[in-house]
C-alpha positions as CSV (number, residue, x, y, z in Angstrom):
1,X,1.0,-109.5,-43.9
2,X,-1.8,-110.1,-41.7
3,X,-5.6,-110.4,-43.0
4,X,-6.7,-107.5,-41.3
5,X,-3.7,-105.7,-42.9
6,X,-4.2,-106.8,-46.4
7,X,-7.6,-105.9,-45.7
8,X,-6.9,-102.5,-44.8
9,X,-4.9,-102.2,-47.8
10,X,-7.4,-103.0,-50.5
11,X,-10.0,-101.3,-48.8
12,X,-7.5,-98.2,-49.3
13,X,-7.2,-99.2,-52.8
14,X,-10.5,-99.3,-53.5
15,X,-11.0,-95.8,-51.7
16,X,-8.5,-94.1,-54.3
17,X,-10.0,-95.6,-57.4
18,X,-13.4,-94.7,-56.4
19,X,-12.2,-91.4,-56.2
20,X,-10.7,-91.6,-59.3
21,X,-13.6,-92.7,-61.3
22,X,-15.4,-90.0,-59.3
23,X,-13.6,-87.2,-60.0
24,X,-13.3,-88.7,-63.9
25,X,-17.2,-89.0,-63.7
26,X,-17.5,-85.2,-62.7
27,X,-15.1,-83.9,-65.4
28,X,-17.4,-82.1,-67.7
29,X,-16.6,-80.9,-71.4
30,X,-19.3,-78.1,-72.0
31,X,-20.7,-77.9,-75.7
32,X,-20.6,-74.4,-77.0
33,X,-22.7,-73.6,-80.4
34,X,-20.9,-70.6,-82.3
35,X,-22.5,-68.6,-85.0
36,X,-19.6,-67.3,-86.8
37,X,-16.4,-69.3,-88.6
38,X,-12.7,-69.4,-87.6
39,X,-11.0,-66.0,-87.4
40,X,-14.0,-64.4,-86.1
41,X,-14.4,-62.4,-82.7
42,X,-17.0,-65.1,-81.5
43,X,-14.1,-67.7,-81.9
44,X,-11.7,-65.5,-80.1
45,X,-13.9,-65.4,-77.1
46,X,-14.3,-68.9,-77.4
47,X,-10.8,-69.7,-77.1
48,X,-10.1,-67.6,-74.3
49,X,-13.1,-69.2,-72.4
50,X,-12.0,-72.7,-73.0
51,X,-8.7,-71.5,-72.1
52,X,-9.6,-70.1,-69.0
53,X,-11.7,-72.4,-67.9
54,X,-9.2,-75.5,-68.2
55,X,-6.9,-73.6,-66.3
56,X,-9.2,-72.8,-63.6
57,X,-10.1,-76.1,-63.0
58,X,-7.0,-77.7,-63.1
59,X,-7.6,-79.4,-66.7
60,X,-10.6,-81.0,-65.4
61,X,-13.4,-79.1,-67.2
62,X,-13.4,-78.0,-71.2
63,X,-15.1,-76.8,-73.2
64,X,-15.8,-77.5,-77.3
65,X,-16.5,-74.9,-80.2
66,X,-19.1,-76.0,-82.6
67,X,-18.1,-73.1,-85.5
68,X,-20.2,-71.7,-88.4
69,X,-24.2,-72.8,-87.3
70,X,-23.4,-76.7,-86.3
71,X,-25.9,-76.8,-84.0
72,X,-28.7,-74.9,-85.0
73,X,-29.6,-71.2,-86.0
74,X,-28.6,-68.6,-83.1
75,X,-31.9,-68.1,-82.2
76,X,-32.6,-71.9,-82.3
77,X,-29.9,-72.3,-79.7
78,X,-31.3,-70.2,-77.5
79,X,-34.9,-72.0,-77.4
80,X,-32.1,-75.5,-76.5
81,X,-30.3,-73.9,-74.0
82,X,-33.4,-72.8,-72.1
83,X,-34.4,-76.5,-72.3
84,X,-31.0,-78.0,-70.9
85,X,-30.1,-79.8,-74.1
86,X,-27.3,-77.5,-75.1
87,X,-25.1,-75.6,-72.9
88,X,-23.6,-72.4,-74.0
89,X,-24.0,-70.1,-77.5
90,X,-22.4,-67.4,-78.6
91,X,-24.5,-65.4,-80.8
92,X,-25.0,-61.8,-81.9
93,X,-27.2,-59.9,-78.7
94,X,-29.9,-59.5,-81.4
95,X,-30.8,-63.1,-81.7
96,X,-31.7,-63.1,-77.2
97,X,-34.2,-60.0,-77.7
98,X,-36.9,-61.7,-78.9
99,X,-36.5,-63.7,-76.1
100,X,-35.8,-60.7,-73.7
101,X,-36.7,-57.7,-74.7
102,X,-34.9,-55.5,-72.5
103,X,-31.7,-56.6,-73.9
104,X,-32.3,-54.7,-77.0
105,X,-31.7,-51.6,-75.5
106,X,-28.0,-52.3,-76.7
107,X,-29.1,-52.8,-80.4
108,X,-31.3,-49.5,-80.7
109,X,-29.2,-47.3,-83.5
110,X,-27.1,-45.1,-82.4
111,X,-27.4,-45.4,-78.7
112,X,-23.5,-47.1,-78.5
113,X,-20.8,-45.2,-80.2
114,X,-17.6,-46.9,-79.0
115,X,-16.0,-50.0,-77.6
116,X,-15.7,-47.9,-74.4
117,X,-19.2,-47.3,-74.6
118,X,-19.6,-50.6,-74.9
119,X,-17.7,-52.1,-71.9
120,X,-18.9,-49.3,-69.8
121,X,-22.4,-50.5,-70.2
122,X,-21.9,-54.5,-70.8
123,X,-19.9,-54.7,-67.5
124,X,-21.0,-52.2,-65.3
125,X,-24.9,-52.1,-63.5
126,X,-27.2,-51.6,-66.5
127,X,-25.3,-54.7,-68.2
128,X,-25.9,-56.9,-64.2
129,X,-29.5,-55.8,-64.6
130,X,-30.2,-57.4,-68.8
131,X,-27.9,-60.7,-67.4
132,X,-30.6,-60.9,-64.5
133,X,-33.9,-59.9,-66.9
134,X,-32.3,-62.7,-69.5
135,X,-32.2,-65.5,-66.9
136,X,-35.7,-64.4,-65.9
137,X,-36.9,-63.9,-69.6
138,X,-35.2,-66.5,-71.3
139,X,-33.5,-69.2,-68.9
140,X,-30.0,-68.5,-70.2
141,X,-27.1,-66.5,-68.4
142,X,-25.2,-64.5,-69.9
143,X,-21.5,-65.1,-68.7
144,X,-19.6,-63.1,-71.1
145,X,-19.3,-60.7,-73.8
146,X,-17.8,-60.7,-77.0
147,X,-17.2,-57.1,-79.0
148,X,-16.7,-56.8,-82.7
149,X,-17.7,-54.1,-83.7
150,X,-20.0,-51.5,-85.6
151,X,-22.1,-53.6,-88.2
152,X,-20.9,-51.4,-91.5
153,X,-23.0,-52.1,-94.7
154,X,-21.9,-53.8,-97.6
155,X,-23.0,-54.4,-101.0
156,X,-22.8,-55.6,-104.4
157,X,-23.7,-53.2,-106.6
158,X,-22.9,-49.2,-105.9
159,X,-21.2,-47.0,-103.2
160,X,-23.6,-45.9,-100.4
161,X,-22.7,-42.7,-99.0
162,X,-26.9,-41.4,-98.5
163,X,-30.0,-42.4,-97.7
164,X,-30.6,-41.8,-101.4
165,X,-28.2,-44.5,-102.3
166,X,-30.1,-47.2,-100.3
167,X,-33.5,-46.8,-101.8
168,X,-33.1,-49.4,-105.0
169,X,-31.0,-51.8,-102.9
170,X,-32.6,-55.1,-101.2
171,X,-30.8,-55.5,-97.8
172,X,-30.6,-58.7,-95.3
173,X,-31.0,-58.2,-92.0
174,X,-31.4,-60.7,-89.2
175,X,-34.8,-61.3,-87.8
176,X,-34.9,-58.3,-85.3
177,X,-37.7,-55.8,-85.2
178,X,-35.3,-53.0,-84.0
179,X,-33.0,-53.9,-87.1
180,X,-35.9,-53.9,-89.5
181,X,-37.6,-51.0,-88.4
182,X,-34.4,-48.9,-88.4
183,X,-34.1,-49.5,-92.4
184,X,-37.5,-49.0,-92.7
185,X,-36.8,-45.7,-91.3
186,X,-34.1,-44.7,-93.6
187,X,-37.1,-45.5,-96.9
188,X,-36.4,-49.7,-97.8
189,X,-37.5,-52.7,-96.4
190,X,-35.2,-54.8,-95.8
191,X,-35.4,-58.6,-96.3
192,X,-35.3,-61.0,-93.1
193,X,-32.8,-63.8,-93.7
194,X,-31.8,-66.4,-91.4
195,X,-27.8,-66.1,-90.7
196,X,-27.0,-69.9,-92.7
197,X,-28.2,-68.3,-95.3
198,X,-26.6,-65.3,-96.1
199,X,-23.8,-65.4,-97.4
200,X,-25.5,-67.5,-100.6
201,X,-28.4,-65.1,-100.7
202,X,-25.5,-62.5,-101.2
203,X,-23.8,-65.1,-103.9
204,X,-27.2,-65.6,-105.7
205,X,-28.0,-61.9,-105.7
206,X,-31.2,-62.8,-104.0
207,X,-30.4,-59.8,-101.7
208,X,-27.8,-57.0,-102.7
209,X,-26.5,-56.5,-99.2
210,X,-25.9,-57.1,-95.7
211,X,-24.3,-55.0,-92.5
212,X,-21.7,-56.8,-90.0
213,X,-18.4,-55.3,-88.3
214,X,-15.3,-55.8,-90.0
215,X,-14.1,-58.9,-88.3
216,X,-17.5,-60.7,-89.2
217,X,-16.9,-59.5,-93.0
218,X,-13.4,-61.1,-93.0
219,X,-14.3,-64.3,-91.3
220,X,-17.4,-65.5,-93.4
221,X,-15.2,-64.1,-96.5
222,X,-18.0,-61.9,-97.8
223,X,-15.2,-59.7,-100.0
224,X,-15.8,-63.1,-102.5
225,X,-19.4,-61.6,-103.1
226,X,-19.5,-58.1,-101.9
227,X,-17.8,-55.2,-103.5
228,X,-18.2,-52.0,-101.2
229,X,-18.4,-50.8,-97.7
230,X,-19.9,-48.1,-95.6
231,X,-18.6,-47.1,-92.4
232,X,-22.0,-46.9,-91.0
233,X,-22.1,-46.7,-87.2
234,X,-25.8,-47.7,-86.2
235,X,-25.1,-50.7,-84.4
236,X,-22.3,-51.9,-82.1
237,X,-22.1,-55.5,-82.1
238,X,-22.1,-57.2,-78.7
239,X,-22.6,-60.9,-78.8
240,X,-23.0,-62.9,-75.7
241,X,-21.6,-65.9,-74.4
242,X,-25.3,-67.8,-72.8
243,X,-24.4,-70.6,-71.2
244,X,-28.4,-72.8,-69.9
245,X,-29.3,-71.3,-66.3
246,X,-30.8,-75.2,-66.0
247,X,-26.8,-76.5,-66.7
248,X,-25.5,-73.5,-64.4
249,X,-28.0,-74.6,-61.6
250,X,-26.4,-78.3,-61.9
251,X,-23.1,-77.3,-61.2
252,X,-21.5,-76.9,-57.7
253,X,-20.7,-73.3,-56.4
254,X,-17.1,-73.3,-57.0
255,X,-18.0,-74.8,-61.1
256,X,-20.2,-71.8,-61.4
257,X,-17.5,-69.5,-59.6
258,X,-15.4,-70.8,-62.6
259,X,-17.4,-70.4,-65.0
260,X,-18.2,-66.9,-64.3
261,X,-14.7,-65.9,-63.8
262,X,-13.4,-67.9,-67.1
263,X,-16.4,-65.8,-68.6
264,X,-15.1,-62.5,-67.4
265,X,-11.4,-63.0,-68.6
266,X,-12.7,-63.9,-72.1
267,X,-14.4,-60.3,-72.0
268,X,-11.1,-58.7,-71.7
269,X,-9.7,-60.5,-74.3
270,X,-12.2,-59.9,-76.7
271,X,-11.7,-56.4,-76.1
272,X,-8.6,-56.7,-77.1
273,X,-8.8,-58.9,-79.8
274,X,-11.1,-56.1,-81.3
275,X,-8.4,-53.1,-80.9
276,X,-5.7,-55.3,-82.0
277,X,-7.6,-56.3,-85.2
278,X,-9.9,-53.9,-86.4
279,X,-7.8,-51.7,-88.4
280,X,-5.3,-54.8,-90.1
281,X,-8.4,-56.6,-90.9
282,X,-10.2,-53.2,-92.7
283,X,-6.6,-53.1,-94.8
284,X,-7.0,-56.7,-95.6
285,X,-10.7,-56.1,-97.0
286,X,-9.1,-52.8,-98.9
287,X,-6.4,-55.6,-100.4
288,X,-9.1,-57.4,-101.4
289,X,-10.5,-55.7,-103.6
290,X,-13.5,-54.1,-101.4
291,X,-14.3,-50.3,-101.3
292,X,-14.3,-48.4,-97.9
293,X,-16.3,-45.4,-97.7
294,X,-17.6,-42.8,-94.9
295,X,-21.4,-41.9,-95.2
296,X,-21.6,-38.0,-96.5
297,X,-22.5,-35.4,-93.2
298,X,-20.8,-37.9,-90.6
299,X,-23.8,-39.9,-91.0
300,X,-26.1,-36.8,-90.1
301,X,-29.3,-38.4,-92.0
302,X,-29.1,-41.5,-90.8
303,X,-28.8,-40.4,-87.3
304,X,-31.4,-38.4,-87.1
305,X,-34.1,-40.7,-89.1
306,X,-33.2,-43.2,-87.0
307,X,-33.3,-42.2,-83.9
308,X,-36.4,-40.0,-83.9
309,X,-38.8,-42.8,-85.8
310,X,-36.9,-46.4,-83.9
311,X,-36.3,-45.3,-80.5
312,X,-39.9,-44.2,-79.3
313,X,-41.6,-47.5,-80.8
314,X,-39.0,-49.8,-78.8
315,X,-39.5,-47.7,-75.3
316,X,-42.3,-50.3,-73.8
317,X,-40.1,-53.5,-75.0
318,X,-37.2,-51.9,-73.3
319,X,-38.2,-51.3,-70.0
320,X,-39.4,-47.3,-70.6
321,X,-37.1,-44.1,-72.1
322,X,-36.2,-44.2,-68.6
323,X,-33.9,-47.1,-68.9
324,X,-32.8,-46.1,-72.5
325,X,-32.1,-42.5,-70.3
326,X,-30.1,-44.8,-67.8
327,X,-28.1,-46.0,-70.7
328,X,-27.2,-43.0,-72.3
329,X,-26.5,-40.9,-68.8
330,X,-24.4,-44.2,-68.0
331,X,-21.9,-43.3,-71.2
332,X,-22.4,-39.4,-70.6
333,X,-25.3,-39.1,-73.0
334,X,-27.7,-36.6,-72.9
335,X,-31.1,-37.9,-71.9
336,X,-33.9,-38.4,-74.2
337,X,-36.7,-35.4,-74.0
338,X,-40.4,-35.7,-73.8
């Protein structure tokens, strides 16, 4: 072979391994920071991301679940993804609206009655507008959204089918002003407790009770320190998949494309997911040894205490009643009078 032969064939050589090491250098394995444990609808979305994702890219780009709080509180991780040092959460919507506001139009009582609701607004025009105010707000995208549920009460101590029944009770609730103000409504205050620490405040009796849907009850295995359940309704649990609008910005066009699209087929399955295991999981609790009941008048008191003392003080925060009147015509609501 002659030199300028061999030449050209190690100058091909070293053209293919640079590649290589290039495209080995791009790969990326994103850290995602969940809230909830194994089993829950957080993981599920998870899953189905990761899954999505690797097959989009052609096994080239991952994605790792950190379960149960790893890496921080949920509202901690938001504060790091804004920053760039982490680069996707899951976490319950009502850990993002301190950070933007808007967003807790989703988590006033009442306002969402059903996964369809749900969907409708999360994936239509009002749910484009709270991904766009959330990049703005908080530097974090949401990129896809995981449904578990209405939050239903639990507690240690007595069946709660009344307002009545609440008033001796001491309640956690996250650290969200619409949440707070809502039990304030129905005559208790309720005590703020970060997520790590509920389930021993409910094993120590340092609170009685808690609220969460039926898949977030299951996973974090609170029928070992809660007895009963009330199929309260006030709250439909969405919880967002963020990833850091500073990582997203890093990535090329067709990475983000991918991202997005992984994030919008781990929507559907959490859908899904929710419809295919509410009702076995709420047998499972029952099994268990945890008592299911309905609030007395369809829940008549607490809707109406709710809505007529929380909605008004959250309009400014929101955007104006005109957006929480955008939200409710959007799911064939009547609109809020003034």
């Amino acid at each position: 072979m002659s030199f300028i032969k061999k030449l050209g064939t190690f100058s091909a050589a070293v053209s293919v391994a640079a590649l290589m090491v290039a495209g080995t250098a791009e790969a990326k394995n994103f850290k995602i920071a969940v809230g909830d444990s194994a089993g829950s609808a957080q993981e599920a979305l998870g899953l189905a991301f990761v899954k999505a994702l690797e097959e989009k890219s052609g096994g080239e780009h991952t994605a790792t679940l950190f379960l149960n709080g790893q890496l921080g509180s949920e509202q901690d991780t938001v504060n790091e993804a804004a920053i760039g040092t982490l680069d996707m959460s899951l976490l319950a919507i009502n850990n993002i609206t301190p950070f933007s506001p808007s967003v807790g139009v989703f988590t006033l009582p009442y306002v969402i009655l059903s996964l369809e609701d749900a969907e409708k607004l999360t994936q239509g025009p009002i749910g484009q507008e709270l991904i766009e105010n959330t990049i703005r707000d908080a530097g974090v995208r949401i990129i896809g959204w995981t449904y578990t549920g209405f939050r239903r009460l639990t507690n240690s101590k007595k069946p709660v089918k009344s307002v009545a029944d609440l008033q001796d009770l001491i309640i956690r609730v996250p650290k969200n002003e619409i949440m707070i103000e809502t039990y304030k409504a129905w005559g208790i205050n309720p005590t703020p407790m970060a997520w790590s620490e509920t389930f021993t405040g409910l094993q120590t009796k340092v609170v009685d009770g808690q609220d969460n849907p039926y898949l977030t009850i299951n996973a974090m295995k609170f029928y070992e320190v809660q007895d009963h359940v009330t199929n309260l309704r006030y709250i439909f649990s969405i919880e967002p998949l963020i990833i850091s609008e500073a990582v997203f910005q890093d990535l090329s066009e067709e990475e983000q494309q991918m991202i997005l699209e992984a994030g919008q087929e781990a929507t559907q399955v959490s859908a899904q997911f929710l419809r295919d295991s509410e009702a076995a999981i709420k047998e499972e609790l029952t099994a268990k040894g945890m008592e299911i009941i309905d609030p007395e008048n369809d829940e008549a008191e607490f809707i109406q205490l709710a809505t007529e003392a929380v909605w008004p003080q959250f309009y400014e925060s929101i955007g104006g009643v005109e957006k929480l009147n955008a939200v409710l015509e959007a799911i064939g609501r009547e609109p809020v009078q003034q």
